[in-house]
C-alpha positions as MATLAB code, in Angstrom:
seq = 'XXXXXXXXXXXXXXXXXXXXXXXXXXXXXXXXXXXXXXXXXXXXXXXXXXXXXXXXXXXXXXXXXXXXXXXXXXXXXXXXXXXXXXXXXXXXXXXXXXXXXXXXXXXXXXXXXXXXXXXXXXXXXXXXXXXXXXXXXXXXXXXXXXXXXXXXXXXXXXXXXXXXXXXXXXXXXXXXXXXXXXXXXXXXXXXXXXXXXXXXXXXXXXXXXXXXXXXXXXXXXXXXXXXXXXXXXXXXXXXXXXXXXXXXXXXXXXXXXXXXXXXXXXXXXXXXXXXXXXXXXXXXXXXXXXXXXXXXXXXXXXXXXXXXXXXXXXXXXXXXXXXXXXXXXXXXXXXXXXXXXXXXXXXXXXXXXXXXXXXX';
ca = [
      35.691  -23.752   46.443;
      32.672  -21.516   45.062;
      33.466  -18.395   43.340;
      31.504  -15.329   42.846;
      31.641  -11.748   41.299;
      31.068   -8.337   43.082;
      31.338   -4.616   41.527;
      34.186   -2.863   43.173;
      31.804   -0.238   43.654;
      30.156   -2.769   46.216;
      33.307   -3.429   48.468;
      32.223   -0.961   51.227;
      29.182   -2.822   50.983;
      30.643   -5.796   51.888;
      32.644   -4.741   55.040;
      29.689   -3.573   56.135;
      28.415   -6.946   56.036;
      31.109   -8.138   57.917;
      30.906   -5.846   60.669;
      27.190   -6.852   61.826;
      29.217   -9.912   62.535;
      33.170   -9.487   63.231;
      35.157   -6.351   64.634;
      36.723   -5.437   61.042;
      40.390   -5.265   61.136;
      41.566   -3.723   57.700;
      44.656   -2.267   55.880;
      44.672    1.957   55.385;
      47.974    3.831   54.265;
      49.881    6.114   55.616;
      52.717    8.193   55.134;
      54.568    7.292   51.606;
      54.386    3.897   51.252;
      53.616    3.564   55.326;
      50.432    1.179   55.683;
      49.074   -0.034   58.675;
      45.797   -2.375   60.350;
      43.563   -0.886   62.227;
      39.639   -1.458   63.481;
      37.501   -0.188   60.911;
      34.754    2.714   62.350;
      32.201    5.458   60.541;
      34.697    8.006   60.729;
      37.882    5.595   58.598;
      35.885    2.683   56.475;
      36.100    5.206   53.257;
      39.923    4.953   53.588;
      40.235    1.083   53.501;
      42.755    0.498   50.746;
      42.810   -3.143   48.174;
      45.592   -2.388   46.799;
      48.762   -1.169   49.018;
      52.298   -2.082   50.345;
      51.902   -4.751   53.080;
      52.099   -3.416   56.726;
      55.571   -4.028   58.204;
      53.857   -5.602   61.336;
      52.272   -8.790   60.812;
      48.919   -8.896   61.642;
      49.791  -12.467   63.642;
      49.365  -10.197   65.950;
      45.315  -10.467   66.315;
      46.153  -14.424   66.947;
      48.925  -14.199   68.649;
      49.255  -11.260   70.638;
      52.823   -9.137   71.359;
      51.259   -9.011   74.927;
      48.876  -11.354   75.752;
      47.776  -11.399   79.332;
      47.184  -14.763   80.497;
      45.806  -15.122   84.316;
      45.093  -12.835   87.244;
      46.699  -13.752   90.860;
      44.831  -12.863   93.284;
      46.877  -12.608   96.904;
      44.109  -12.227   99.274;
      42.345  -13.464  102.188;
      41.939  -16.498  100.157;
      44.462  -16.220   97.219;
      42.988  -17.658   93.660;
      44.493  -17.797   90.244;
      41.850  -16.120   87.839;
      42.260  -17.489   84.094;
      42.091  -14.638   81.941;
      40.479  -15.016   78.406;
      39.936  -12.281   75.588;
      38.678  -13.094   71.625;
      36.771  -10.679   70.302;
      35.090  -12.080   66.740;
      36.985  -10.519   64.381;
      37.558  -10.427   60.467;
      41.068   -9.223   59.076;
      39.975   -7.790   55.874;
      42.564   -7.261   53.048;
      45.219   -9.820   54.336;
      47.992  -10.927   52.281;
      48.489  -14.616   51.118;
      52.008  -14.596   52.811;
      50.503  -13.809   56.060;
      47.735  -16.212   55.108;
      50.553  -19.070   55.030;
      52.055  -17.290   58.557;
      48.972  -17.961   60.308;
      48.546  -21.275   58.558;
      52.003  -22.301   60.469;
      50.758  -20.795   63.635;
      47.747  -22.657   63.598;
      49.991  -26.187   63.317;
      52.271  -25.030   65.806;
      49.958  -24.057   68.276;
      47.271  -26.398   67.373;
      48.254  -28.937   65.340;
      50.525  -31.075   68.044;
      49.794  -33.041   71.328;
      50.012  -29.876   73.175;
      47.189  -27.621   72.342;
      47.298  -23.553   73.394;
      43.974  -22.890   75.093;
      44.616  -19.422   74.437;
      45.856  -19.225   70.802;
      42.801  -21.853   70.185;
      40.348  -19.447   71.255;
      41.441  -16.537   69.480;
      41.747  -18.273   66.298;
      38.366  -19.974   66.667;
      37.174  -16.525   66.571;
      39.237  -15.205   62.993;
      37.527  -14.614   60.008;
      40.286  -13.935   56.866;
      39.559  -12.081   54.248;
      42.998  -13.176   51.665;
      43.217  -10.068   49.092;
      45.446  -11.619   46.096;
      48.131   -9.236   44.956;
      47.567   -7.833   41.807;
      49.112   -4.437   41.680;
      52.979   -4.489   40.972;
      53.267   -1.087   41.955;
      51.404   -1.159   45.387;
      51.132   -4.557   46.111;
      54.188   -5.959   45.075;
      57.444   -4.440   46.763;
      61.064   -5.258   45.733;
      61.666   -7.474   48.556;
      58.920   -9.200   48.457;
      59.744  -13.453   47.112;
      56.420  -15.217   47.915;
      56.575  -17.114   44.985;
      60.016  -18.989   45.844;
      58.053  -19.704   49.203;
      55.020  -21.049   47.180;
      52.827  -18.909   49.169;
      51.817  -16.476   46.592;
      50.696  -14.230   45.091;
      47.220  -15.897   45.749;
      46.598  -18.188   48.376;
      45.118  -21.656   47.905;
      43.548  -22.292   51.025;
      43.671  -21.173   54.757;
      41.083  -18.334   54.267;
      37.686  -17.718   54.255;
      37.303  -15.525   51.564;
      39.164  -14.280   49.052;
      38.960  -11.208   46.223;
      40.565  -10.916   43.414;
      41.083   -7.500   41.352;
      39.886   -8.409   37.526;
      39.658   -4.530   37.076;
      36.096   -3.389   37.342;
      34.562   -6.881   39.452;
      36.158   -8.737   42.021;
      36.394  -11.984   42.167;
      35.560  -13.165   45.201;
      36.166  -17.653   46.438;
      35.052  -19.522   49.091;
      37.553  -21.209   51.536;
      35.486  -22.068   54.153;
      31.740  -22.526   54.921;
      31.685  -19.368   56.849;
      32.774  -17.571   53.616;
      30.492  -19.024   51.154;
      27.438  -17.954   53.693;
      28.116  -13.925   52.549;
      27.631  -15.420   48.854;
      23.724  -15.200   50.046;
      24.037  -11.702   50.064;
      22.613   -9.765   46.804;
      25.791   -8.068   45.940;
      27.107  -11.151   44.801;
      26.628  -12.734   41.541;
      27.693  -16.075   40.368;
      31.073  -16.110   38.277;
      31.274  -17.369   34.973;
      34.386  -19.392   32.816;
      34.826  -15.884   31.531;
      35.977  -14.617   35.363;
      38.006  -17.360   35.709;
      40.198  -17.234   32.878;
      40.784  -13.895   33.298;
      41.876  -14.787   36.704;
      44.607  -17.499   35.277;
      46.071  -14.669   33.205;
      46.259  -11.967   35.924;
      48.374  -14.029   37.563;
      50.400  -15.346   34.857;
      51.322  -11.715   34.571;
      51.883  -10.480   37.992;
      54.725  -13.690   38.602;
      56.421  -12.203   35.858;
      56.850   -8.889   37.853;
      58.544  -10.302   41.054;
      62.191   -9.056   41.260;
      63.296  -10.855   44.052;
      64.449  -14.659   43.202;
      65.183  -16.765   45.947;
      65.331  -20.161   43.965;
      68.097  -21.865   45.974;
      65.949  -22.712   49.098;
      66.152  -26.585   48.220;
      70.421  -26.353   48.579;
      70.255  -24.098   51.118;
      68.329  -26.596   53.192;
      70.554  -29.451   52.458;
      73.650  -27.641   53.335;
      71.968  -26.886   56.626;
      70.145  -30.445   57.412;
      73.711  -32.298   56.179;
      76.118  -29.262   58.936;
      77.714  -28.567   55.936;
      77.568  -24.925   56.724;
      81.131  -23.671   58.108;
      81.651  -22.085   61.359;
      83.409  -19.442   59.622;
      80.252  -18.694   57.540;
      78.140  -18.864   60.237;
      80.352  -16.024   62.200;
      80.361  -13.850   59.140;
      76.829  -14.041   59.136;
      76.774  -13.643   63.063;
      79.080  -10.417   62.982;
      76.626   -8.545   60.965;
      74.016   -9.324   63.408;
      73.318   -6.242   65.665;
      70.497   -8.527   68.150;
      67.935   -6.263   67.634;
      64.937   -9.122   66.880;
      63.629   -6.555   64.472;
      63.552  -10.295   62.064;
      61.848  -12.179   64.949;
      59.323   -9.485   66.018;
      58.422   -8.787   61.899;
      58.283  -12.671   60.599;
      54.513  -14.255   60.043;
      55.601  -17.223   61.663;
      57.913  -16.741   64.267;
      56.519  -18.111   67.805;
      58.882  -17.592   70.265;
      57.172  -16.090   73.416;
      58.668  -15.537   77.285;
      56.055  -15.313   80.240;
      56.854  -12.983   83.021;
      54.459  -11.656   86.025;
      53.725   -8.174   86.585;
      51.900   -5.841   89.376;
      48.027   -5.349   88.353;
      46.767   -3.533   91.720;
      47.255   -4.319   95.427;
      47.770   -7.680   95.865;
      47.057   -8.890   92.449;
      49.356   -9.915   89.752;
      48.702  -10.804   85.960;
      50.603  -13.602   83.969;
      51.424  -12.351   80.762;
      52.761  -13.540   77.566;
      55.214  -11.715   74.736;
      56.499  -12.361   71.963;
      60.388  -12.939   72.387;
      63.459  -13.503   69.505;
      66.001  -15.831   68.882;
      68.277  -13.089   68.337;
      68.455  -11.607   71.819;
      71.071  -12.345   74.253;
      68.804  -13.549   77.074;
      66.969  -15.941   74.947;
      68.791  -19.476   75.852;
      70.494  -17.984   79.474;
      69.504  -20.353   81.803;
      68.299  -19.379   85.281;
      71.966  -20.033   86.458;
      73.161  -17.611   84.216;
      74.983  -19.929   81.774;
      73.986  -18.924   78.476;
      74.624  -22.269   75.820;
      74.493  -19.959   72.699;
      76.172  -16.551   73.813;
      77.962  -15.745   70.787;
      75.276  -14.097   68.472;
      76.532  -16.042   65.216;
      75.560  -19.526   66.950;
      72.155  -17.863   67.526;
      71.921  -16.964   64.204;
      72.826  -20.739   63.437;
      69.646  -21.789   65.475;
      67.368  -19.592   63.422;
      68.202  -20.144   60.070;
      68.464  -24.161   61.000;
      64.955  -23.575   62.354;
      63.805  -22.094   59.021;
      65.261  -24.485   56.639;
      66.602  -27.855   58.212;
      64.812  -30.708   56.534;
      63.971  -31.765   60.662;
      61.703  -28.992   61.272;
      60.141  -28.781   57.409;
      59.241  -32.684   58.144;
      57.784  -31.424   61.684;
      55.886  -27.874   60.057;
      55.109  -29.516   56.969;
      56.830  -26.560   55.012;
      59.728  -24.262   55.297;
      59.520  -22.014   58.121;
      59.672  -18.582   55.571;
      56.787  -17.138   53.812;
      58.819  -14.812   51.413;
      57.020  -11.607   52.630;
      60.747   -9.844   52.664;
      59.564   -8.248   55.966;
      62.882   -9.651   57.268;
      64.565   -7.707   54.517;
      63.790   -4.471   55.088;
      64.189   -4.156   59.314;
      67.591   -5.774   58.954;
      70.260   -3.337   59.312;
      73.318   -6.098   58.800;
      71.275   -7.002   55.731;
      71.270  -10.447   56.767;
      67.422  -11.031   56.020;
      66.326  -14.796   54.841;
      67.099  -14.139   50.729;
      70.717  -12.559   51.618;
      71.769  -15.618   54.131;
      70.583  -17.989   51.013;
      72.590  -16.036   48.791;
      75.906  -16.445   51.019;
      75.509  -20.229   51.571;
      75.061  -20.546   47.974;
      78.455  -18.796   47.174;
      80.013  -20.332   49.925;
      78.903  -23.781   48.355;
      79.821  -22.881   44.780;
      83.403  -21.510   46.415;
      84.027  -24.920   48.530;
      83.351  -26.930   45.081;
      85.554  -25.031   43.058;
      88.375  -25.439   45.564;
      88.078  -29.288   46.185;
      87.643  -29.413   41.908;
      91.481  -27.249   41.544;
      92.784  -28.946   44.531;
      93.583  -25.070   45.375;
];
């Protein structure tokens, strides 16, 4: 990967380069800490952000849609089926390196199997990611956030096309992709030198020191799971706190449950559409009988956190199914969000080894 330098001064600049090609999706704050993507125009581009907290919804969204409309029905004199396609070229400027990993999972669970989504496919052909590494530990970096114990952050390795870098008054800005390192012909970039990149190494040797959030237990957490050593009675007490909202579902970078349902779209015509659908609600395993396999809500939450961390689906995804972006964490009003489950296997380990050690 090729690095460069650009003046901060010159970051405007640069999204205006990318909007003579892409429809710029970028970050812009809001309320308090309130932050939010939206398309970039005239009348907002001064109010793109680098450095704020990371919007609540994940911007998986611009890859995989919360309502994606997939075909048109047409019931006339000589019904049809109408596929319906829509992927705008688009760049999503300023995103974080834990939704950087998200879509990285999407694109091997949509893509990277013997079943490939036509429609996920062409929406992703047509991404361009801009990673922003987190640098700030008072914007950037929020309490709940634990990217590093999902080896995701604070900068991303790969699965971008470019990324910048805050070194205070330059960016540095890498190559992941061939379509990144084409914007290094641009004049506002100049080459980096050793200097740059040192200075890089010891950013970030500082900012991991400024994480609060430890979540350093994954690896025993995922044995415990894998080998069903897990009680039923933890899994209820996780289960009762559970109030089936799919706030953690609709909020996680890699989530991918999705439901397809028909609806009216004029006289005679119907559309096919796809949304985005959680583990968590009732209705997600009731069959068309009405039997429902997993009706209590703490065998549900069974399924999700087995789906997250059972050695089975980390062989299948090639990594655990988290990217520590605490998102989970802070919709959860049972406070039962990835880092707290973790935290109650592990006493409920450390408690089951004490009492087969005293024989109690």
């Amino acid at each position: 990967m090729r690095a460069r330098v650009l003046a901060k001064a010159d970051l405007l600049a640069l999204v205006d380069c990318l909007c003579q090609d892409y429809e710029v999706i970028a970050p812009f704050a809001g309320r308090g800490r309130d932050s939010f993507f939206e398309p970039v125009t005239d009348q907002n581009r001064s109010a793109i952000r680098l450095h704020l907290p990371n919007p609540s919804y994940p911007p998986k969204r611009y890859v995989f849609p919360h309502i994606e409309r997939m075909l048109r029905i047409h019931l006339d004199d000589l019904p049809h089926i109408e596929p319906l396609y829509d992927a705008p070229k688009r760049a999503l400027f300023g995103i974080r390196s834990c939704d950087t990993a998200g879509i990285d999972h999407l694109d091997r669970f949509y893509l990277g199997r013997d079943y490939r989504d036509v429609y996920y496919a062409q929406l992703r052909e047509h991404l361009f990611l801009v990673n922003v590494v987190c640098t700030d530990p008072d914007l950037d970096i929020d309490d709940d956030c634990f990217c590093m114990c999902a080896d995701t952050g604070p900068a991303a390795r790969d699965h971008f096309d470019l990324q910048l870098m805050d070194l205070g008054e330059e960016l540095l800005a890498v190559a992941g992709t061939p379509a990144g390192e084409a914007y290094f012909s641009q004049p506002l970039f100049k080459k980096a030198t050793p200097a740059h990149v040192n200075r890089r190494r010891e950013i970030l040797a500082e900012i991991r020191k400024r994480f609060k959030l430890a979540t350093s237990w994954y690896a025993g957490t995922s044995r415990l799971i894998t080998l069903k050593k897990v009680s039923n009675e933890i899994w209820e007490q996780i289960g009762n706190r559970c109030l089936e909202c799919g706030g953690c579902s609709y909020l996680c970078p890699t989530c991918t449950c999705f439901t397809v349902t028909e609806r009216p779209a004029g006289p005679g015509d119907y559309e096919r559409v796809r949304i985005w659908d959680a583990c968590a609600l009732g209705g997600f395993t009731r069959m068309a009988g009405g039997f429902n396999p997993r009706r209590a809500a703490h065998d549900r939450r069974n399924r999700r956190f087995f789906h997250k961390l059972a050695h089975y689906f980390i062989q299948r995804d090639l990594s655990v199914t988290c990217v520590g972006c605490g998102r989970c964490i802070g919709v959860c009003h049972g406070a039962i969000g990835m880092p707290a489950v973790v935290e109650i296997l592990r006493q409920a380990s450390v408690g089951s080894e004490i009492h087969a050690t005293t024989g109690a």
